[in-house]
Each structure stands twice: as C-alpha cells, then as structure tokens.
C-alpha positions as CSV (number, residue, x, y, z in Angstrom):
1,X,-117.8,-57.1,-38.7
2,X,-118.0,-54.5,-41.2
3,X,-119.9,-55.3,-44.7
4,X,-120.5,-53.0,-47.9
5,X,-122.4,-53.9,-50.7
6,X,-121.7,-51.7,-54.1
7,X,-124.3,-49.3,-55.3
8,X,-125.5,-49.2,-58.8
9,X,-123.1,-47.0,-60.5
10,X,-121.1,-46.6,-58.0
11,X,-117.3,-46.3,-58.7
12,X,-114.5,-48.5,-56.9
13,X,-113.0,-45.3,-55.2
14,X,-116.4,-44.2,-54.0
15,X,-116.7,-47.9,-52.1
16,X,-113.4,-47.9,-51.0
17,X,-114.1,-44.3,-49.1
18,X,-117.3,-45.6,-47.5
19,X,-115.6,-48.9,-46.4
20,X,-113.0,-46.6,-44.9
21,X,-115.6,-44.7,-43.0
22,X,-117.2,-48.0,-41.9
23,X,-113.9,-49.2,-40.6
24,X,-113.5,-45.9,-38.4
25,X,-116.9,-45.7,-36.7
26,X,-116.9,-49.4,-36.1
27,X,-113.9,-48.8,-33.9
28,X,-111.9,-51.6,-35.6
29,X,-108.6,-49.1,-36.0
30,X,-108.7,-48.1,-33.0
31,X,-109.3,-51.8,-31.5
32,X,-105.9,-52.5,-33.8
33,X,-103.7,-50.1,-32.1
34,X,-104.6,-50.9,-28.7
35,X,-103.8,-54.9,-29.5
36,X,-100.8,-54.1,-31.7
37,X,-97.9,-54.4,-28.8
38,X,-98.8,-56.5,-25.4
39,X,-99.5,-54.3,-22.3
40,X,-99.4,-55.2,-18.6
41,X,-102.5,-54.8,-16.8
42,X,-100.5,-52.1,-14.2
43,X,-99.9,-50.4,-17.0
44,X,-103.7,-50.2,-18.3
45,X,-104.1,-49.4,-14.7
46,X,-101.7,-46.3,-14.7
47,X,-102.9,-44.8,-18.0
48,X,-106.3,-44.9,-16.7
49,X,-105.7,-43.4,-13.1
50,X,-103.7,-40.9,-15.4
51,X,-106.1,-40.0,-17.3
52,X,-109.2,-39.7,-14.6
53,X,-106.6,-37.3,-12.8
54,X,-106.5,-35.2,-16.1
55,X,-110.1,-35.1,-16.6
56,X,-110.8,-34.1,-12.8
57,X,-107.9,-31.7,-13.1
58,X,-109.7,-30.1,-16.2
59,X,-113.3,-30.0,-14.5
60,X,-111.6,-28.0,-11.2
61,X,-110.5,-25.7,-13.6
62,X,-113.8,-25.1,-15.9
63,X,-115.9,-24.5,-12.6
64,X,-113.8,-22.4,-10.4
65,X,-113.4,-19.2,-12.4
C-alpha cells in the first residue's frame, strides 16, 4: 500500500507527481496489467519458456564474438 503525506508548502500537483512515482516503484501498475484480462497457466508457462529462450539466445550472442 502506497501512502503520502503533504509537505509544508507543498502544491497539489507536486503531491500528485510523487504519488505517481510511488505507484510506479511499488509495482502496483504493473501488478494491474498483468491481472487486467484472465490468463491460463499454459499460457504463463509459454511466455516464460519464451522468454528464457530470448535471454539465453541473447547471452550466446554477447559471449561468442
């Protein structure tokens, strides 16, 4: 859970900037998107195998020169 408390002096756009920053680091958006449509687990599955093959792919290519 994200809280902010308002500095002295502090204007309601300058709050509402840091709140947004708060929200971002926290990893609430992201957390958002991922629950925002239902996905099976095979799917999860296949992005993930997907995406390990990607990275390896990537690190085969930075070594060999």
């Amino acid at each position: 859970m994200v809280k902010l408390t308002l500095r002295e002096r502090e204007s309601a756009q300058e709050a509402v900037r840091r709140f947004r920053k708060l929200v971002e680091r926290s990893g609430i958006k992201k957390e958002m998107r991922v629950r925002e449509f239902y996905e099976k687990p095979s799917e999860i599955k296949r992005r993930a195998r997907l995406r390990a093959e990607r990275r390896n792919r990537r690190e085969l290519l930075m070594i060999t020169p």
